[in-house]
CHARMM-style PDB file with segment names, atoms N, HN, CA, C and O in Angstrom:
ATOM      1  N   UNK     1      -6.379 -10.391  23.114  1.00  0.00      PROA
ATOM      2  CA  UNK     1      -5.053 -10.894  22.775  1.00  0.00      PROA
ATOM      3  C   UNK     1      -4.267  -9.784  22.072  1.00  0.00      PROA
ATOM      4  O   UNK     1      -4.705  -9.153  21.110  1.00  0.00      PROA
ATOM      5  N   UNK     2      -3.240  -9.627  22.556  1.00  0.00      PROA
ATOM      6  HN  UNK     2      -2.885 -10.139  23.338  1.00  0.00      PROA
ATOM      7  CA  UNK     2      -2.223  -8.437  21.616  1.00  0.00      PROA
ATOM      8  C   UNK     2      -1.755  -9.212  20.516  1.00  0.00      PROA
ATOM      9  O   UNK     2      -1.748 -10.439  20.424  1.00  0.00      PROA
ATOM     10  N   UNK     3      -1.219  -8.045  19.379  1.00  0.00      PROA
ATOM     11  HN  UNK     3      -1.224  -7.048  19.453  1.00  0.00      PROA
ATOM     12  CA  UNK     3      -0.276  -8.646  18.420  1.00  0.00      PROA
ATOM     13  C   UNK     3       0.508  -9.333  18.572  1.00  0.00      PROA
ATOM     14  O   UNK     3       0.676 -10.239  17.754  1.00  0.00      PROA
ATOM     15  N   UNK     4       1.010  -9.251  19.255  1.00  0.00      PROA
ATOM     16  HN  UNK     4       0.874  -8.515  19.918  1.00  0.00      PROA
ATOM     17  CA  UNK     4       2.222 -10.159  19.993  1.00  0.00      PROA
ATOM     18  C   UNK     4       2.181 -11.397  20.196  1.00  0.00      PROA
ATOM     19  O   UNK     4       2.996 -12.294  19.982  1.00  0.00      PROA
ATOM     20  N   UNK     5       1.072 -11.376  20.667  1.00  0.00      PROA
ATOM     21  HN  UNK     5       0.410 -10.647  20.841  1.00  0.00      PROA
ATOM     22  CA  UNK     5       0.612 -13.110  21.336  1.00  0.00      PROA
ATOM     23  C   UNK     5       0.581 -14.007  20.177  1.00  0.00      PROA
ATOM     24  O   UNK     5       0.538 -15.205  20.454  1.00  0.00      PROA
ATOM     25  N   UNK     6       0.594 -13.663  18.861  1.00  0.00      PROA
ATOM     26  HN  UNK     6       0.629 -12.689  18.636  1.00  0.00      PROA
ATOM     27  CA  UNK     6       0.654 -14.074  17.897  1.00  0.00      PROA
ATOM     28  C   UNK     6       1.985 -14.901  17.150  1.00  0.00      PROA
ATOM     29  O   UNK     6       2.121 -15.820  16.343  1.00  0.00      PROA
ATOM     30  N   UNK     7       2.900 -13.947  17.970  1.00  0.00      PROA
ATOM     31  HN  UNK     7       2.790 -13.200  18.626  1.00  0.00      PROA
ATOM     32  CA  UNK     7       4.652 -14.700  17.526  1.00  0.00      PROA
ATOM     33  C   UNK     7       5.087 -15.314  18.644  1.00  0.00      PROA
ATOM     34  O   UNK     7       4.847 -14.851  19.759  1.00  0.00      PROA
ATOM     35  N   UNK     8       5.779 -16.434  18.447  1.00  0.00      PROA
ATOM     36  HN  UNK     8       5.974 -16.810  17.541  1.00  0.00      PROA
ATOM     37  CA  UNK     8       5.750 -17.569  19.293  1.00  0.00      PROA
ATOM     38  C   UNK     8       7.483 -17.811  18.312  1.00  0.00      PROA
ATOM     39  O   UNK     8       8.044 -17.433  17.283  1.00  0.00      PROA
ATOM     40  N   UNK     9       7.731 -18.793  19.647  1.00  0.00      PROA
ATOM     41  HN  UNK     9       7.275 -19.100  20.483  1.00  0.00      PROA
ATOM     42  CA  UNK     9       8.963 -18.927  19.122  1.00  0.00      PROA
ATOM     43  C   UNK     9       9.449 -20.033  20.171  1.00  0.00      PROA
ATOM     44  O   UNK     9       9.805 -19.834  21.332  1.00  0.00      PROA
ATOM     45  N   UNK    10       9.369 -21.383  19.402  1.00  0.00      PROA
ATOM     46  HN  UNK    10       9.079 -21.544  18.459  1.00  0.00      PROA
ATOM     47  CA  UNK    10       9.332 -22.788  19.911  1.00  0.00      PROA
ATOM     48  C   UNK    10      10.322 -23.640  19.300  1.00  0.00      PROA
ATOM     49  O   UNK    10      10.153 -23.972  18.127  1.00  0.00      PROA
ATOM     50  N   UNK    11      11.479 -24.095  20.031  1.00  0.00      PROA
ATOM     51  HN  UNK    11      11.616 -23.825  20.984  1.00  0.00      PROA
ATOM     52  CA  UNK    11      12.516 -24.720  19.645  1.00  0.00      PROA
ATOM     53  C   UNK    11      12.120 -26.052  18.730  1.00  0.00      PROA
ATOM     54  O   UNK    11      13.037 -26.850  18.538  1.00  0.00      PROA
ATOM     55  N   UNK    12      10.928 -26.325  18.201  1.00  0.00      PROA
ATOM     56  HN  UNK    12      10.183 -25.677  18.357  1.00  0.00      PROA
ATOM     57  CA  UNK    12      10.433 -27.290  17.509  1.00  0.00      PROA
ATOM     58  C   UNK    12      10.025 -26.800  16.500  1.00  0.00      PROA
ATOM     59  O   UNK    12       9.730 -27.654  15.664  1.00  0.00      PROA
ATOM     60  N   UNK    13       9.848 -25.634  16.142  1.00  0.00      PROA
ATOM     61  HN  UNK    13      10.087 -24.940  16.821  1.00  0.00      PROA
ATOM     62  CA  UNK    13       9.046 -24.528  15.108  1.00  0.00      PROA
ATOM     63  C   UNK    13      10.756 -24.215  14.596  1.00  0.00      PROA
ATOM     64  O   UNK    13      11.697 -23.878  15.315  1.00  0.00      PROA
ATOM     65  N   UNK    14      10.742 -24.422  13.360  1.00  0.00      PROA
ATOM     66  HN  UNK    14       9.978 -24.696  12.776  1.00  0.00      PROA
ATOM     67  CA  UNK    14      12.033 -23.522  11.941  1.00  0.00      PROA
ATOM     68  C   UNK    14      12.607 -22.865  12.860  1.00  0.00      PROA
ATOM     69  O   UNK    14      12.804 -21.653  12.945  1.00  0.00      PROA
ATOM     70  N   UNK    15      13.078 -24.345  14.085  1.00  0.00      PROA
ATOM     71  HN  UNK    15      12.918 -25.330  14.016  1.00  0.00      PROA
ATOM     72  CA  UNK    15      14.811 -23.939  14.612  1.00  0.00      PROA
ATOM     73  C   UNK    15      14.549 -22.456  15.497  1.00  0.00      PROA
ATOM     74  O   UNK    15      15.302 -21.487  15.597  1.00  0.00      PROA
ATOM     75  N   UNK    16      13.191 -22.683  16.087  1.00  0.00      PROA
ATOM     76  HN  UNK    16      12.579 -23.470  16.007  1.00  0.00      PROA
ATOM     77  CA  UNK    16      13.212 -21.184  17.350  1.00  0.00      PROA
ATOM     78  C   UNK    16      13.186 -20.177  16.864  1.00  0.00      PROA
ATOM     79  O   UNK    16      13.197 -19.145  17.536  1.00  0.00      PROA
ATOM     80  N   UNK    17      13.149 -20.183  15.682  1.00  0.00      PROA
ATOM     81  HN  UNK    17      13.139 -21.020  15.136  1.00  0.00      PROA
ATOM     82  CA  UNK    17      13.240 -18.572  14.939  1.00  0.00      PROA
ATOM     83  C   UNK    17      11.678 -18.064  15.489  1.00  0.00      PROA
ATOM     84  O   UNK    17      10.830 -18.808  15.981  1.00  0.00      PROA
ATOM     85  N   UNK    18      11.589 -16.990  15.321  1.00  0.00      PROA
ATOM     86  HN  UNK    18      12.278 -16.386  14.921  1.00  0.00      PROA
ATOM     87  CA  UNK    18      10.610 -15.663  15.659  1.00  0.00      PROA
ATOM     88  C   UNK    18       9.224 -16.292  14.598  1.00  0.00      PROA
ATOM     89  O   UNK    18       9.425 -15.926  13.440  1.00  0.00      PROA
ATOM     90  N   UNK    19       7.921 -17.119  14.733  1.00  0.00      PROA
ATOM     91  HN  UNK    19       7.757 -17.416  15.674  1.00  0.00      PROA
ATOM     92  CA  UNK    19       7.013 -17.152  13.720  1.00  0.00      PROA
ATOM     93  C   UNK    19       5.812 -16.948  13.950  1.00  0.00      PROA
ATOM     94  O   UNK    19       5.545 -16.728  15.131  1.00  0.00      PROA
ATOM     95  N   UNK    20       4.772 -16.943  13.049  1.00  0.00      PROA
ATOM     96  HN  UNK    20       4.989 -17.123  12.089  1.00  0.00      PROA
ATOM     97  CA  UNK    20       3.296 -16.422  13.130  1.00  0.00      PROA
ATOM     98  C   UNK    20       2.631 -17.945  13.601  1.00  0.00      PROA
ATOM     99  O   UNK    20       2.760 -19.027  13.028  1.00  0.00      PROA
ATOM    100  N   UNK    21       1.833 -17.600  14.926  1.00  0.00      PROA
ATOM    101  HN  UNK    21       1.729 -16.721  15.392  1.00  0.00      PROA
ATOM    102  CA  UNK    21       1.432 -18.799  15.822  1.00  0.00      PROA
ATOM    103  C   UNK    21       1.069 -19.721  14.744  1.00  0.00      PROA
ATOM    104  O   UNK    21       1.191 -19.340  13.580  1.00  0.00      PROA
ATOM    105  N   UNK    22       0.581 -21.039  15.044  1.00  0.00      PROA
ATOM    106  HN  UNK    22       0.482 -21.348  15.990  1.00  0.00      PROA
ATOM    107  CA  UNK    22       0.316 -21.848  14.429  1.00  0.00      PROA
ATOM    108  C   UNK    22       0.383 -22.366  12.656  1.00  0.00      PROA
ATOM    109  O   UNK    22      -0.403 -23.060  12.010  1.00  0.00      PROA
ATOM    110  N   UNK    23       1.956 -21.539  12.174  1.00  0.00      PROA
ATOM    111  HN  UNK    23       2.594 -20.976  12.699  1.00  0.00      PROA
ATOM    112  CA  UNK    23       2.256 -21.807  11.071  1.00  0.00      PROA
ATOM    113  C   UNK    23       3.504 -22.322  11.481  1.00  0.00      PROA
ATOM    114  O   UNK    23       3.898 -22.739  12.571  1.00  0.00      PROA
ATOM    115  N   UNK    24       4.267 -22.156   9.913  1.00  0.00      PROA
ATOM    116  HN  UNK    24       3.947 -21.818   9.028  1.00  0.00      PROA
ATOM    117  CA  UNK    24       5.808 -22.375   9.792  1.00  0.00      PROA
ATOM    118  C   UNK    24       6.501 -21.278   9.150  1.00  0.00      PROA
ATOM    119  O   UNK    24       7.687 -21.406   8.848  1.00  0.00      PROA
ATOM    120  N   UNK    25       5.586 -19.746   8.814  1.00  0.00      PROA
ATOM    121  HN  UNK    25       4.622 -19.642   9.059  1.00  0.00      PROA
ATOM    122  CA  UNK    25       6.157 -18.985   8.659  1.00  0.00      PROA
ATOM    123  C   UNK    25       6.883 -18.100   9.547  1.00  0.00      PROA
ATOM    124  O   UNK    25       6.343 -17.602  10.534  1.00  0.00      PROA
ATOM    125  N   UNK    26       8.549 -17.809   9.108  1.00  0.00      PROA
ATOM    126  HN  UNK    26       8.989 -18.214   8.307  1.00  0.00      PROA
ATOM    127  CA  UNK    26       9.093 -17.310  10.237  1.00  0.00      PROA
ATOM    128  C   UNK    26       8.224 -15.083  10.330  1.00  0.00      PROA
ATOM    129  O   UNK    26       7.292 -14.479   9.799  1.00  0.00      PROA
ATOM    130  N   UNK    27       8.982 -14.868  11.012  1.00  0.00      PROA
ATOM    131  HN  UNK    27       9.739 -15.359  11.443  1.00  0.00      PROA
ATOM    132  CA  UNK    27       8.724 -13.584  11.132  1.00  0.00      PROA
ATOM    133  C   UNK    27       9.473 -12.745  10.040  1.00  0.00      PROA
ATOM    134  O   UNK    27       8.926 -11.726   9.620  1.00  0.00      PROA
ATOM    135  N   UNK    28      10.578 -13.087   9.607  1.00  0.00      PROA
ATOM    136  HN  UNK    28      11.022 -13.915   9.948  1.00  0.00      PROA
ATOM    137  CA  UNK    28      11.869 -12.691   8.801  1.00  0.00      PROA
ATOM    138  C   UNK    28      11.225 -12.948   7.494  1.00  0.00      PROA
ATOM    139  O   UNK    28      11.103 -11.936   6.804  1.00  0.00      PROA
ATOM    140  N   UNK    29      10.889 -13.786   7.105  1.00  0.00      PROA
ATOM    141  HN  UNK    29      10.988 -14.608   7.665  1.00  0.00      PROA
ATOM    142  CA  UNK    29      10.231 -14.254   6.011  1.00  0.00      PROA
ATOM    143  C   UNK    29       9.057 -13.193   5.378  1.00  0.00      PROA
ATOM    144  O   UNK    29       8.938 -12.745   4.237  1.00  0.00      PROA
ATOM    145  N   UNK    30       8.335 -13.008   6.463  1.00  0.00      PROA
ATOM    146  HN  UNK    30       8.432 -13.372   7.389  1.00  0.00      PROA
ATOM    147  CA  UNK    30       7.345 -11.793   6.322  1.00  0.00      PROA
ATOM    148  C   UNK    30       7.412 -10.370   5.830  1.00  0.00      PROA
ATOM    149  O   UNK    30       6.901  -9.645   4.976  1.00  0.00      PROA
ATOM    150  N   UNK    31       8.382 -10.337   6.890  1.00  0.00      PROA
ATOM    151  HN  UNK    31       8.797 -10.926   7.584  1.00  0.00      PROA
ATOM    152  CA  UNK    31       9.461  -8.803   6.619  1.00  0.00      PROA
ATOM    153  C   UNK    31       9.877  -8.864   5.684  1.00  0.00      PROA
ATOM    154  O   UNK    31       9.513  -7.981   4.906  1.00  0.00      PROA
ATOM    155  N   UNK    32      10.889  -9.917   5.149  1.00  0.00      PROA
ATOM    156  HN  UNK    32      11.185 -10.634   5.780  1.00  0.00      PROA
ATOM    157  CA  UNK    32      11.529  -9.815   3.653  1.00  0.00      PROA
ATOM    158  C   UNK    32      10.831  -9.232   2.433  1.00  0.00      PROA
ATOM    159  O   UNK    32      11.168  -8.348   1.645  1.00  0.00      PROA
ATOM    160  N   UNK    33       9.676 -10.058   2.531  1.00  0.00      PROA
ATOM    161  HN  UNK    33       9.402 -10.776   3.171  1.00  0.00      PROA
ATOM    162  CA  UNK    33       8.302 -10.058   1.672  1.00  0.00      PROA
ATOM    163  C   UNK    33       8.174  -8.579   1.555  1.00  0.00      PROA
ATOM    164  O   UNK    33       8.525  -7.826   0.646  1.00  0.00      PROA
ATOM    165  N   UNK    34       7.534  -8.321   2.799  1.00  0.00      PROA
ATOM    166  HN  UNK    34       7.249  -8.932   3.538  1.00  0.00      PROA
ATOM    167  CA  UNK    34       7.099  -6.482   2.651  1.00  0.00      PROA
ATOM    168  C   UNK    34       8.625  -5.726   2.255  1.00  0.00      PROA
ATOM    169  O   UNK    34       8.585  -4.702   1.572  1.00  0.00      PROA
ATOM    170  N   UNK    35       9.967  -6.276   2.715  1.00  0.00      PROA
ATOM    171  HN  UNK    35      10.000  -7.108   3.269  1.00  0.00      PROA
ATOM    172  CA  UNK    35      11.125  -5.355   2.233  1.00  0.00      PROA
ATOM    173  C   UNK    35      11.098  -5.319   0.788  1.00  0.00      PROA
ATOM    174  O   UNK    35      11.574  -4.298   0.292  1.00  0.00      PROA
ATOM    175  N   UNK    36      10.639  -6.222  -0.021  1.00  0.00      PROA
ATOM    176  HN  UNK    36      10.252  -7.052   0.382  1.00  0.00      PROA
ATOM    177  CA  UNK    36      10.698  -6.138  -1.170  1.00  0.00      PROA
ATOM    178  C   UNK    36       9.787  -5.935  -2.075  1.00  0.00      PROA
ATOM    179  O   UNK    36       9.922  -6.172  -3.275  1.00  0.00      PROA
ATOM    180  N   UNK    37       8.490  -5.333  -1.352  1.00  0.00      PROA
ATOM    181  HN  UNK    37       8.380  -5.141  -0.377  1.00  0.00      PROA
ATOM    182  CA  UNK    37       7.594  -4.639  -2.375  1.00  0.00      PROA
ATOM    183  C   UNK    37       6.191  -5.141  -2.217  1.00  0.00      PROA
ATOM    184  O   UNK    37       5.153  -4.661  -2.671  1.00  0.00      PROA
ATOM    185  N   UNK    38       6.423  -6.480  -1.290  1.00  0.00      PROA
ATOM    186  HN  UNK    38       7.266  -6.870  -0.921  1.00  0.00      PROA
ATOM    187  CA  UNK    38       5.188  -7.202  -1.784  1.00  0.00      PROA
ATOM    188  C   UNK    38       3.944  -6.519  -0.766  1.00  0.00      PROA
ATOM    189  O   UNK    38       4.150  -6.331   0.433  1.00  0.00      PROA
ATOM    190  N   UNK    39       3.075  -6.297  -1.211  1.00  0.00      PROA
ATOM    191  HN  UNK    39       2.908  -6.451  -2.185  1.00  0.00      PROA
ATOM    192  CA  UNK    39       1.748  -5.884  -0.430  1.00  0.00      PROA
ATOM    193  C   UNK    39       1.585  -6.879   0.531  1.00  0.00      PROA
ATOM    194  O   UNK    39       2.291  -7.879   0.665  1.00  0.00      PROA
ATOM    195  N   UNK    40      -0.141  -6.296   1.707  1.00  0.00      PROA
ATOM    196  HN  UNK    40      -0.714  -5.484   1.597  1.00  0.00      PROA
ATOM    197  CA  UNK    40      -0.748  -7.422   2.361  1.00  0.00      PROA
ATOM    198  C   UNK    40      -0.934  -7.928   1.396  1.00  0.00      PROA
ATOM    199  O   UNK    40      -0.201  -8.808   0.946  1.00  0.00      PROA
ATOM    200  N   UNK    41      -2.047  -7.460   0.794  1.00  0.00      PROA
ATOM    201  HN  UNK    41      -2.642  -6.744   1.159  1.00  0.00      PROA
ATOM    202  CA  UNK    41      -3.173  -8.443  -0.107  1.00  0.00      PROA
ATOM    203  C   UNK    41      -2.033  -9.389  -1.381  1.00  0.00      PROA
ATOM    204  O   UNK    41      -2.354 -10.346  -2.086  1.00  0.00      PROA
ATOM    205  N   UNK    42      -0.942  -8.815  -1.313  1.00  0.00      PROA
ATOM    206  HN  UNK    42      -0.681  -8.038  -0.740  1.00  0.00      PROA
ATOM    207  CA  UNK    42      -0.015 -10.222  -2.020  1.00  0.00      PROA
ATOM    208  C   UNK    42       0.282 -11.556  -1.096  1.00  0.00      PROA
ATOM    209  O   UNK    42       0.300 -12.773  -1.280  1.00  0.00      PROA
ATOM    210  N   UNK    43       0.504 -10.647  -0.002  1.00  0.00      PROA
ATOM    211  HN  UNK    43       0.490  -9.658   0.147  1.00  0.00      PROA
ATOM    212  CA  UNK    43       1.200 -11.859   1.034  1.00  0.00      PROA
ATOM    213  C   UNK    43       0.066 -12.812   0.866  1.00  0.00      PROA
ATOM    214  O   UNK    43       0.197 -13.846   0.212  1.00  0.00      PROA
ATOM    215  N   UNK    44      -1.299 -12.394   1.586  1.00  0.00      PROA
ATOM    216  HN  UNK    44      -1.406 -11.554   2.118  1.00  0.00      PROA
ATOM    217  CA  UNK    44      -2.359 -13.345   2.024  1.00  0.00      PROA
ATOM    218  C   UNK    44      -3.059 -13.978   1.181  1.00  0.00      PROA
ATOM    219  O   UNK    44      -3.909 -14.851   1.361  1.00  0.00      PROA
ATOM    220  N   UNK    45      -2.539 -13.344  -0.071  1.00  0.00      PROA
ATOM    221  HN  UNK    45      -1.849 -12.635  -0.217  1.00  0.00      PROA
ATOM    222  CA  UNK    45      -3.084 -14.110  -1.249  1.00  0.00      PROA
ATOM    223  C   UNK    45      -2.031 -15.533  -1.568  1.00  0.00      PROA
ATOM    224  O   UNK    45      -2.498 -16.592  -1.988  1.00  0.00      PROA
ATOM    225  N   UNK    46      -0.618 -15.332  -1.294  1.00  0.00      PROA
ATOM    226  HN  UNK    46      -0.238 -14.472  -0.953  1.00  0.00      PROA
ATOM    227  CA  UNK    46       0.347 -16.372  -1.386  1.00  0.00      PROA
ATOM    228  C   UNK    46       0.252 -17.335   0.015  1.00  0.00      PROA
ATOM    229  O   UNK    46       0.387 -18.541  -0.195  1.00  0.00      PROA
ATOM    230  N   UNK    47      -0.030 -16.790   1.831  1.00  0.00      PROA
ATOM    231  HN  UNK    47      -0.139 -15.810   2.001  1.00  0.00      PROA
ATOM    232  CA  UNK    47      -0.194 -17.566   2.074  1.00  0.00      PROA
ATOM    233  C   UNK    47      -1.356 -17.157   2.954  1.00  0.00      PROA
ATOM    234  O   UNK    47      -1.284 -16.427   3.943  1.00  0.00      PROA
ATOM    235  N   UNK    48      -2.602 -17.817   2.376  1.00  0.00      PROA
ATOM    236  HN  UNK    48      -2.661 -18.410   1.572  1.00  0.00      PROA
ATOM    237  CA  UNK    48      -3.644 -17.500   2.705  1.00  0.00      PROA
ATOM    238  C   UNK    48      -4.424 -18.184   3.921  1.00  0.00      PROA
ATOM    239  O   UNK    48      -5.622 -18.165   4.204  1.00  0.00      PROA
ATOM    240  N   UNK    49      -3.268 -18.832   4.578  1.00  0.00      PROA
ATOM    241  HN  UNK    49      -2.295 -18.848   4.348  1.00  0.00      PROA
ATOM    242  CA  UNK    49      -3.395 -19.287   6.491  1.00  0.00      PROA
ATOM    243  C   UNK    49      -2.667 -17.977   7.434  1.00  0.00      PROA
ATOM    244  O   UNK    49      -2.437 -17.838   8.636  1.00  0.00      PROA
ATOM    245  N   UNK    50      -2.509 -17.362   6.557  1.00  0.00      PROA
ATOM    246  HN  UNK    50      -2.696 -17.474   5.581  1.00  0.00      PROA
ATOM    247  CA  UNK    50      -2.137 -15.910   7.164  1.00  0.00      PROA
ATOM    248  C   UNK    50      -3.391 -15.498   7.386  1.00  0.00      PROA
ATOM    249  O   UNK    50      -4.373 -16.124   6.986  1.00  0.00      PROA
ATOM    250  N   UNK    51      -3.472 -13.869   8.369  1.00  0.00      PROA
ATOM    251  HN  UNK    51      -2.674 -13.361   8.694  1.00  0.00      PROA
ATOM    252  CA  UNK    51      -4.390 -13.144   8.684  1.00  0.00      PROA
ATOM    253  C   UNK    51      -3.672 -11.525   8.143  1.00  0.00      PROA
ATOM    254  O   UNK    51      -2.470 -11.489   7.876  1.00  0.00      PROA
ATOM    255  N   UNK    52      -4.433 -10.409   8.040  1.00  0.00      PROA
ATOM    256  HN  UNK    52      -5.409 -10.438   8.257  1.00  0.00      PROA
ATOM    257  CA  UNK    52      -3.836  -9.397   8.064  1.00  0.00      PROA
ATOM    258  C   UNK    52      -3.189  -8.817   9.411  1.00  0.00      PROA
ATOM    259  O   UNK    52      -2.311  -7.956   9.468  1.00  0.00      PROA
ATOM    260  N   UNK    53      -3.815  -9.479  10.493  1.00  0.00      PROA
ATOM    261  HN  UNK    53      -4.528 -10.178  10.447  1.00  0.00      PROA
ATOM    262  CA  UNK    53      -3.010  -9.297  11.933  1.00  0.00      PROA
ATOM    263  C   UNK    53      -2.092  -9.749  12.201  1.00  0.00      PROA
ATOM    264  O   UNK    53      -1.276  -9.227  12.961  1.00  0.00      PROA
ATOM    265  N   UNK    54      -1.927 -11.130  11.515  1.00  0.00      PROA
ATOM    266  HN  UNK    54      -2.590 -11.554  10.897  1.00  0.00      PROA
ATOM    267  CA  UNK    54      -0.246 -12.052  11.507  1.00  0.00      PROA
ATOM    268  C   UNK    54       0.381 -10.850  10.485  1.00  0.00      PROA
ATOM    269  O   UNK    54       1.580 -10.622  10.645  1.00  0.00      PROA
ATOM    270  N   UNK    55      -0.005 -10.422   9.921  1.00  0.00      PROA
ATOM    271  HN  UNK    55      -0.979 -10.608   9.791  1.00  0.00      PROA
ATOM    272  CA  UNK    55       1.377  -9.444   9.537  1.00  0.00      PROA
ATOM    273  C   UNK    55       1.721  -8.628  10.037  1.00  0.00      PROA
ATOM    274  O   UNK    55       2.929  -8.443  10.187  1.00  0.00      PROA
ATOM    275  N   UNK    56       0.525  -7.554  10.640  1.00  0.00      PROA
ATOM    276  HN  UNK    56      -0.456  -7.705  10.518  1.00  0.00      PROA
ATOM    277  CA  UNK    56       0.968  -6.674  11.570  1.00  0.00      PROA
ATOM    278  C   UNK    56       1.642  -6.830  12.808  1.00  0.00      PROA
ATOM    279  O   UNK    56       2.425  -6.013  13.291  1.00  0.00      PROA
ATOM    280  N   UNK    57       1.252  -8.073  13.369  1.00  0.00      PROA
ATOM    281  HN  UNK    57       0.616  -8.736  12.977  1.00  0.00      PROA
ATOM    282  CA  UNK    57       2.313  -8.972  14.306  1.00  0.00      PROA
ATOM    283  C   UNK    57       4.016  -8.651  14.131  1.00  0.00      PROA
ATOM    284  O   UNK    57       4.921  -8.110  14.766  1.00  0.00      PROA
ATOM    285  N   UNK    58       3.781  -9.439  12.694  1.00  0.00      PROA
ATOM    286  HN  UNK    58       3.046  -9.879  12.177  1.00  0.00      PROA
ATOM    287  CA  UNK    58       5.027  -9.269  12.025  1.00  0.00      PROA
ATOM    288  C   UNK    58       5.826  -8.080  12.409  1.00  0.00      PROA
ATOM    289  O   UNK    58       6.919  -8.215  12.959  1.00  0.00      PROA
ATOM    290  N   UNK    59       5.285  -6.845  12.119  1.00  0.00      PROA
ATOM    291  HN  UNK    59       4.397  -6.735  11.673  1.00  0.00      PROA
ATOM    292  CA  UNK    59       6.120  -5.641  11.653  1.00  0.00      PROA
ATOM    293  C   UNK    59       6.124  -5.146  13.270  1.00  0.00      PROA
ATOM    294  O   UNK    59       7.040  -4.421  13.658  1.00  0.00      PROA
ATOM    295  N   UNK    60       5.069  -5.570  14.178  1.00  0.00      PROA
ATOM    296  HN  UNK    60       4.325  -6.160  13.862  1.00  0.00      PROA
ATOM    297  CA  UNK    60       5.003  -5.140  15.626  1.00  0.00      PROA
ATOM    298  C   UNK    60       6.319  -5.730  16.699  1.00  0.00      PROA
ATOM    299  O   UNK    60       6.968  -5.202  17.602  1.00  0.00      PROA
ATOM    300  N   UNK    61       6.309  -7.207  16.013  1.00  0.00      PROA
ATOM    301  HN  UNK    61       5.782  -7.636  15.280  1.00  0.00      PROA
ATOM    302  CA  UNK    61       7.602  -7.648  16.875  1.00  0.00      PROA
ATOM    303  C   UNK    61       8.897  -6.948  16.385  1.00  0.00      PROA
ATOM    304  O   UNK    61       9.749  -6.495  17.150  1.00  0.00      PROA
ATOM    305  N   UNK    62       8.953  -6.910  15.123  1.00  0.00      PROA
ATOM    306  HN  UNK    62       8.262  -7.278  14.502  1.00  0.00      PROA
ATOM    307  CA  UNK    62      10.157  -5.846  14.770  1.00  0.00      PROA
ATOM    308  C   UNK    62      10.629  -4.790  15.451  1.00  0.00      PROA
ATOM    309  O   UNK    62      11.764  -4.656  15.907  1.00  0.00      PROA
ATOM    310  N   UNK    63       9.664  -3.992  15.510  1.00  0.00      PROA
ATOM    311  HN  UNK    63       8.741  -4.101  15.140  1.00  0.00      PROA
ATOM    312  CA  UNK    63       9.806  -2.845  15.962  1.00  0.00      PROA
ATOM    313  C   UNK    63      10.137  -2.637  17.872  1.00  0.00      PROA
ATOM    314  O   UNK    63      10.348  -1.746  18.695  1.00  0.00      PROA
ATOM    315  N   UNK    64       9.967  -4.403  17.768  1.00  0.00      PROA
ATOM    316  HN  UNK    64       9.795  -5.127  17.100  1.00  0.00      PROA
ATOM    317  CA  UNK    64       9.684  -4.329  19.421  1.00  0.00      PROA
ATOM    318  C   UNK    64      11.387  -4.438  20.113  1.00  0.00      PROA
ATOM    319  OT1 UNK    64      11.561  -4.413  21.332  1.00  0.00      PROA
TER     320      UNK     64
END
């Protein structure tokens, strides 16, 4: 499975926005997080149904 396969983006999911499969976190949300300082090991410690690959997801669809 690629990183990718990971962001999903389902008109029933927080309004179609860009999110990490089987949560309700958007992708933007993620990014914000890291724009503002916060580490992995902060993120996954705050939401710890995260993976360290759902973040890299994160920063992979960005860039995509």
């Amino acid at each position: 499975m690629s990183l990718l396969d990971r962001i999903v983006i389902n008109p029933e999911v927080v309004h179609g926005r860009p999110a990490v499969r089987g949560t309700r976190v958007r992708v933007a949300d993620v990014l914000s997080l890291l724009a503002a300082g916060a580490s992995e090991a902060e993120i996954l410690e705050n939401y710890p149904y995260l993976t360290a690959d759902d973040i890299r997801a994160c920063l992979e669809y960005a860039a995509a």
